[in-house]
C-alpha positions, 0 to 999 in steps of 0.5 A: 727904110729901103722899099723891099723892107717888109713892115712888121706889125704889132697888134693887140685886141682888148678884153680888160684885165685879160689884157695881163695875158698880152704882157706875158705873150710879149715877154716871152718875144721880148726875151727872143728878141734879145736872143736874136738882138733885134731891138725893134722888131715892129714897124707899126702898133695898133689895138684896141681897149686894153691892147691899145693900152698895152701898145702905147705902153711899149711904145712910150717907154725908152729903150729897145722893145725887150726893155718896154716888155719888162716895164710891162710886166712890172705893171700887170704884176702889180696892178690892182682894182683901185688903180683902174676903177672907184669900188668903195660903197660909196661911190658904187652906191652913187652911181647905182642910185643914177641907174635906179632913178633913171629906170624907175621914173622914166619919163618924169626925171631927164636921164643922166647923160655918160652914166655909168657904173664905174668910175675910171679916174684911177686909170687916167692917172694910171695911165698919165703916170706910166705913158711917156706920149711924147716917147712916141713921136721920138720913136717915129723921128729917130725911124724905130717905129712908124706909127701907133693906132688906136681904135675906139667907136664914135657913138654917134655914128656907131664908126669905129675910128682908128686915132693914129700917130704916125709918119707922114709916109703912112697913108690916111684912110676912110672906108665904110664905118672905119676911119683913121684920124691924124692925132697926137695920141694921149691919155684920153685917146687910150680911155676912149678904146678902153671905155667898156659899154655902160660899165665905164663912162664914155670919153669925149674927144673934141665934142665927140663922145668915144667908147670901147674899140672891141665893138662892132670891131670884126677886122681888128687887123684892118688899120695895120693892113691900112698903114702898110703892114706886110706882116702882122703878129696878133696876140689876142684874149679868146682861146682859138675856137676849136679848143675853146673851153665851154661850159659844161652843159647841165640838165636844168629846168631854170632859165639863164639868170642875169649874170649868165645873160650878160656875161653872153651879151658881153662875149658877144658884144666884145667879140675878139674878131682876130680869128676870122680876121686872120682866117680872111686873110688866110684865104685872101693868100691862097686866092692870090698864089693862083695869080700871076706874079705879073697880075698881082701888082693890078689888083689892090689887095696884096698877101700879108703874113700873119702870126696869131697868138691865143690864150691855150686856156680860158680866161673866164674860167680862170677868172670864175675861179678867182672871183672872191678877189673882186672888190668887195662891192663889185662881187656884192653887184654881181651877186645879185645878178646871179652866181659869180661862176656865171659871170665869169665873163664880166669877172674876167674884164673886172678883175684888176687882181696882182694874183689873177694878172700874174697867172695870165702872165706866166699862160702867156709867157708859156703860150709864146715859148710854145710858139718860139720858133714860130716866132723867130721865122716871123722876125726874121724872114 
């Protein structure tokens, strides 16, 4: 690759089954790029959770980044709950008599150790079955791609660590809690970033145990920016806050039920640092035209161009919509938290639904034609 090339990447924030919304976003670029015949429009692909999942699928697959696209529709158009997580009675009722055992005697009985409330083995399998890992790195021989990352946080030293396969011209890093680690990525890596806290079990990686990369992730654009990206395209899962839906408010003299509660705690704890990223860097671009060019090559900063995509409707609210397709025994748990219109938030995470996945999409392919020549500018400037 000639020095003068600008590096375009990919990345992709997590959220759950609202990551269905990416693969329509990607279908549209995807449609672009056969107009413009560009076969592989980026260098490098990073995410996180679900987006991690997304990324690893294009790039896993064989053919032109327009043919993974479809491949990534044919799964989001057809997934269901029982291909991600374990909802039948029985194995709810299992793992809820851990919680109950764990809370009620306290100190008497030794807390059960990766407890959780969902099984994921369906996802692993899910995953094994539609990754082809080893496409990966014959990507990165052939110079389609220079490299993949996928971020996940260690919880025992709460740093959020970039597992990345890359060229060897791609640079390793270490700042403060965040760090890339040189890895083969498999299935086990995409578990980790996708382990969502408490709801889906943690993921052990060489005696480390790993869970969701969306937490505590406030620069979701940091590993492209550290593996040399110039450019970066950000499909995320949250409206951009100045459209974002809010619910609307009601006089009541009731405190929040549970549901609400943690459907706020999950928002929170999941934020989608994409907006104040790109704002960041939005700035840090402005600040740098100010420079002259003759100083700017001194400073360890340089100016990225950044394209950010975002769901024009709220996902959540979709999703309270569309709660009664929850799995039977995931809507009886959630009822006792509290209306299923209140944890629209947890619903739109859970919700691995053929019907809900396909409005996602089809949001997602209208939200990227609305952004077309954006998006052609970003691809071939």
């Amino acid at each position: 690759m000639s020095a003068r090339t600008p590096i375009s990447s990919l990345m992709l924030s997590g959220g759950g089954a609202r990551a269905a919304y990416q693969a329509g976003v990607l279908s549209a670029i995807g449609e672009i790029c056969t107009e413009l015949r560009i076969a592989h429009p980026f260098h490098i692909y990073t995410g996180v959770s679900a987006g991690a999942l997304n990324a690893c699928l294009l790039t896993s697959q064989e053919g032109t980044f327009s043919e993974g696209c479809k491949k990534l529709i044919d799964l989001w158009s057809t997934i269901k709950s029982e291909d991600v997580y374990i909802s039948n009675p029985w194995s709810l009722t299992y793992e809820g008599l851990h919680w109950i055992a764990d809370l009620s005697l306290g100190g008497m009985k030794k807390a059960t150790p990766g407890k959780s409330l969902i099984n994921t083995a369906p996802l692993k399998e899910m995953i094994e079955k539609n990754c082809a890992f080893e496409n990966i790195h014959k990507k990165i021989k052939q110079g389609d791609i220079l490299g993949v990352g996928v971020t996940a946080l260690d919880y025992f030293n709460a740093s959020s660590v970039t597992f990345m396969q890359a060229h060897t011209q791609l640079p390793s890093w270490e700042r403060v809690r965040r760090r890339s680690e040189a890895v083969e990525i498999n299935a086990d890596h995409l578990m980790a970033s996708a382990a969502i806290p408490l709801i889906f079990p943690p993921i052990n990686i060489d005696n480390k145990y790993y869970g969701d990369g969306s937490i505590r992730n406030l620069s979701p654009c940091a590993p492209a920016i550290y593996m040399g990206a110039d450019k970066i395209l950000a499909i995320g899962v949250r409206c951009h806050q100045d459209v974002c839906f809010t619910q609307k408010a009601e006089s009541t003299l009731e405190p929040p039920n549970t549901a609400r509660i943690l459907s706020v705690m999950l928002n929170a704890v999941m934020i989608d640092g994409i907006e104040l990223d790109i704002e960041r860097i939005e700035r840090i671009n402005k600040g740098m035209q100010n420079i002259l060019e003759s100083e700017r090559e001194k400073l360890s900063i340089r100016p990225i161009q950044t394209l950010w995509i975002s769901p024009s409707r709220d996902l959540s609210t979709i999703a309270a919509n569309r709660s009664t397709d929850l799995p039977r025994m995931i809507r009886y748990l959630l009822r006792g938290l509290g209306s299923l219109e209140e944890a629209g938030e947890i619903t739109s995470f859970l919700l691995f639904d053929t019907t809900f996945c396909k409005k996602l999409i089809e949001l997602g392919f209208n939200d990227g034609m609305r952004q077309k020549d954006k998006i052609k500018k970003f691809l071939t400037d």
